[in-house]
C-alpha positions in Angstrom: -4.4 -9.3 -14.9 -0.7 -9.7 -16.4 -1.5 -6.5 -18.9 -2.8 -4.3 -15.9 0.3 -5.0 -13.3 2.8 -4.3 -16.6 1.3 -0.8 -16.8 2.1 -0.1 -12.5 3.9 3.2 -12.5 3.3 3.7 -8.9 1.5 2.2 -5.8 -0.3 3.4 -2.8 -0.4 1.7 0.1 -2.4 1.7 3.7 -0.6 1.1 6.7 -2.6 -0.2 9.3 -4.3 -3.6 8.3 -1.6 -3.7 5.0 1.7 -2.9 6.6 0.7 -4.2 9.8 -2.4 -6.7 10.5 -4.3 -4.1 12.0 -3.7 -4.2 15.6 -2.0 -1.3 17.7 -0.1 -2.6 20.9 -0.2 0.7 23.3 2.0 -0.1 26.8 1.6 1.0 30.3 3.2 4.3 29.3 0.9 5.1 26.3 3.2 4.1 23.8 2.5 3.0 20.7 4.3 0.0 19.0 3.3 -1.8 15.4 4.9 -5.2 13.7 6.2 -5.1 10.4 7.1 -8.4 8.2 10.6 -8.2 7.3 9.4 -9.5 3.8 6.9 -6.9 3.1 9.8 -4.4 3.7 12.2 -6.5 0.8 9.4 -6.3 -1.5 8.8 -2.2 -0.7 12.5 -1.8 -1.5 12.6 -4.5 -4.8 9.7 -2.3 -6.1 11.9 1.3 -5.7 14.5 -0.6 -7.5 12.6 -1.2 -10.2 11.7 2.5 -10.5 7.8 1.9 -9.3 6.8 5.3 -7.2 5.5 3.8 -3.5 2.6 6.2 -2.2 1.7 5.5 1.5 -1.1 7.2 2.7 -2.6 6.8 6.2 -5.4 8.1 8.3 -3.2 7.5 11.8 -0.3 9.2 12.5 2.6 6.7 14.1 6.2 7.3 15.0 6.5 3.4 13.9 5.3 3.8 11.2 7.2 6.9 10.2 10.5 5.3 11.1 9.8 2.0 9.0 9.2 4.0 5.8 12.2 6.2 6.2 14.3 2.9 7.1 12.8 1.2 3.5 13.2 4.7 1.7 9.3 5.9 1.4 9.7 9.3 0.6 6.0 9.7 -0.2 4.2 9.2 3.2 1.5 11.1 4.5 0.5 10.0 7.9 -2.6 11.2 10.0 -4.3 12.4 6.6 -8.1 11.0 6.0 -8.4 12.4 2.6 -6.5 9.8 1.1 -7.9 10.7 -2.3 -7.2 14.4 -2.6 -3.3 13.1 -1.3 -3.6 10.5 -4.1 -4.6 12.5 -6.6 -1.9 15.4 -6.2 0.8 13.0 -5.7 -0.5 11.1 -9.1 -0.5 14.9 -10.9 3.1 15.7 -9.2 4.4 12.7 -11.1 2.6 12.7 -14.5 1.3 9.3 -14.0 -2.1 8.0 -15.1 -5.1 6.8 -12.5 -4.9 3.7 -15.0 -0.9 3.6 -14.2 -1.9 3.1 -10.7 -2.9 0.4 -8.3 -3.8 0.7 -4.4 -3.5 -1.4 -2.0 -6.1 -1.4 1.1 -8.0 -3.2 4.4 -11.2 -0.8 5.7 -14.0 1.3 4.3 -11.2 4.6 4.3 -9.5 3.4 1.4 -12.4 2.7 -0.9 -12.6 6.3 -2.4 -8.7 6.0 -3.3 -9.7 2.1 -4.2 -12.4 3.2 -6.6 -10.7 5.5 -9.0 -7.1 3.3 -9.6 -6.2 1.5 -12.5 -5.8 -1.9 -10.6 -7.3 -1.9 -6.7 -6.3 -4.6 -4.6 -7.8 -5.5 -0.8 -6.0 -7.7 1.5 -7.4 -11.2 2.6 -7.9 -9.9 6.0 -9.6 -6.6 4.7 -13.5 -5.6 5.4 -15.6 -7.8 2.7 -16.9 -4.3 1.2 -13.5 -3.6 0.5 -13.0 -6.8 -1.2 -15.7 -6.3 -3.5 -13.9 -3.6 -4.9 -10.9 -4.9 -5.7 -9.6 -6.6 -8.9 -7.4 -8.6 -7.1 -7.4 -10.5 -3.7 -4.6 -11.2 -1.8 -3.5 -14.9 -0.7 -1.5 -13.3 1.9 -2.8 -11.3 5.1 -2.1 -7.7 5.6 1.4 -7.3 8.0 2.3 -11.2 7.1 3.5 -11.0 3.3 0.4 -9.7 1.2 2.6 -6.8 0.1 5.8 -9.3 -0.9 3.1 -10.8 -2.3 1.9 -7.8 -5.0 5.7 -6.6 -5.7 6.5 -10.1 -7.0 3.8 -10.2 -9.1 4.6 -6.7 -10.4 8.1 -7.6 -11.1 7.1 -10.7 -12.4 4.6 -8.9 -14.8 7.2 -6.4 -15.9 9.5 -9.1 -16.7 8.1 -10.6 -19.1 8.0 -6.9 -21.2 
């Protein structure tokens, strides 16, 4: 596992179910509202620092979601886009990075074509079971509750040890 998270060049990342866990509060006036772990966010910004490209790619458009990446400095975020493979795939060309340079991070059946092509897939604990399947790696940690902290310290940790 060590070899493949020493070769991350960049990561893609779901929002709902990975950023969050899943669930969309929408109040009296219609408006939408999402949680996001204050740790998840440290380990989006130790990853930048490090020089790893962050891809987020997700089938719902959100204001709250928008607002987080731009507050962790996500440049890369499509939002409201179900092709996440076509997106992938162009941002991956854009860059001059591998699919094997790559890893993914997802939670539902719409990030199993992006899932299936990367170098190193990973599903979150609360993810579908299909999705899970899929991936070479697990997480311990539930999507929106530290599962991303959780994969940028074992990327850093990897790449120390070059």
């Amino acid at each position: 596992m060590e070899a493949k998270l020493k070769k991350i060049k960049l990561i893609g990342f779901d929002v709902d179910g990975v950023f969050t866990d899943g669930k969309i509060y929408i109040n009296e006036n219609g408006e939408e509202s999402k949680a996001f772990h204050t740790q998840d966010g440290q380990g989006i910004r130790n990853l930048l620092e490090i020089g790893i490209k962050v891809l987020v790619i997700s089938g719902r458009k959100s204001k709250a979601a928008e607002k987080r990446m731009i507050e962790l400095g996500v440049n890369d975020y499509f939002l409201g886009y179900r092709e996440k493979k076509e997106i992938f795939l162009k941002k991956i060309k854009d860059y001059q990075i591998k699919l094997t340079e790559c890893a993914f991070v997802g939670d539902d059946i719409s990030d199993g074509d992006v899932l299936d092509i990367v170098g190193f897939p990973i599903a979150v604990s609360n993810g579908r079971d299909e999705i899970k399947k899929s991936a070479f790696y697990t997480t311990q940690k539930s999507g929106g509750n530290g599962a991303i902290r959780e994969i940028s310290d074992l990327i850093i940790k990897a790449k120390d040890k070059e």
